[in-house]
VEXBAMI-483205 format. One record per residue (C-alpha): x negated, y negated, z. Coordinates in steps of 0.5 Angstrom, whole numbers. Layout:
N
NODE;X;Y;Z
...
//
This chain:
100
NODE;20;-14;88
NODE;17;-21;88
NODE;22;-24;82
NODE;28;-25;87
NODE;26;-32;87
NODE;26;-33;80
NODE;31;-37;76
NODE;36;-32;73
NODE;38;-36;67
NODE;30;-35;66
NODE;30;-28;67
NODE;35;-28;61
NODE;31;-33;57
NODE;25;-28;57
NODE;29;-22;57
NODE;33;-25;50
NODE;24;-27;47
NODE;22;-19;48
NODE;29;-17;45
NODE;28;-21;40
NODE;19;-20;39
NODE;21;-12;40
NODE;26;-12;34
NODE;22;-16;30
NODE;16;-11;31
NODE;21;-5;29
NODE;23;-8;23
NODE;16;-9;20
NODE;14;-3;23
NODE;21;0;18
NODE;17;-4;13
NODE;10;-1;13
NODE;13;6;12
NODE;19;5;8
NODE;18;11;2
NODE;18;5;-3
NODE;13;1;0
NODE;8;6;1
NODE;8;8;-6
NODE;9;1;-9
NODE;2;-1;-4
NODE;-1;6;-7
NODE;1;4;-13
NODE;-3;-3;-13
NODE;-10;1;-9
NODE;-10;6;-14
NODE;-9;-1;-21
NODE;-15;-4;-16
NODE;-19;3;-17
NODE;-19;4;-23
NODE;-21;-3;-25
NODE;-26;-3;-20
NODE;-28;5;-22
NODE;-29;2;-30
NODE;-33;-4;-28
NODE;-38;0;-24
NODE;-39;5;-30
NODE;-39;0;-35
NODE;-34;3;-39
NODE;-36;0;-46
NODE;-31;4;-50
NODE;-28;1;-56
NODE;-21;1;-58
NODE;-18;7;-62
NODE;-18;2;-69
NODE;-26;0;-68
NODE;-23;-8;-68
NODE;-23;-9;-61
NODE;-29;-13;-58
NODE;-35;-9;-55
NODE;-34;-8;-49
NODE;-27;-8;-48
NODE;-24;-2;-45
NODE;-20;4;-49
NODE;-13;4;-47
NODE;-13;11;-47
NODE;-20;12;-43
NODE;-15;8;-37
NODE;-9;12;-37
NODE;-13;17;-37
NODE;-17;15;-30
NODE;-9;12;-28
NODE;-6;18;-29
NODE;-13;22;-25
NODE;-11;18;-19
NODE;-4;19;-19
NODE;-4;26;-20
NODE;-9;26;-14
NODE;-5;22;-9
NODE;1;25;-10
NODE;-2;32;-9
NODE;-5;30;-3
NODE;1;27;0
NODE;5;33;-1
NODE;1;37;1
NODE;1;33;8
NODE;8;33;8
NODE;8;41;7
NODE;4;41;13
NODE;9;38;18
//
């Protein structure tokens, strides 16, 4: 109980900060797991991925019509590692979800 001395418009002053710093902190914290941002970040690790994962494998694919440069990866071959990714994620976040 040693605040008895302090100011009251001080006390309002930081109380008003904090209010404003805890709402601010709730809104971010609405933000990080917004359903749509979480699938949207999701959706970027996953593009991040797939380009990281045909780098590593030097994926020298050519283009359906054999007219692309070599080197340059099937577009095919890239859906398909997209579409691996994303049936794999949703899979494991139901799977999550069941769980509760």
């Amino acid at each position: 109980m040693g605040d008895k001395g302090r100011d009251p418009e001080a006390l309002e002053r930081e109380i008003e900060r904090t209010r404003l710093e805890l709402a601010r902190t709730i809104d971010e914290l609405a933000d990080r797991v917004n359903p749509r941002n979480v699938a949207h970040r999701g959706a970027e690790r996953l593009k991040e991925e797939a380009g990281n994962v045909a780098r590593v494998l030097g994926a020298r694919a050519r283009t359906e019509d054999g007219d692309g440069e070599p080197g340059q990866l099937d577009k095919r071959v890239v859906l398909a590692g997209v579409g691996v990714a994303v049936t794999l994620t949703a899979l494991v976040l139901w799977r999550r979800s069941r769980r509760r």
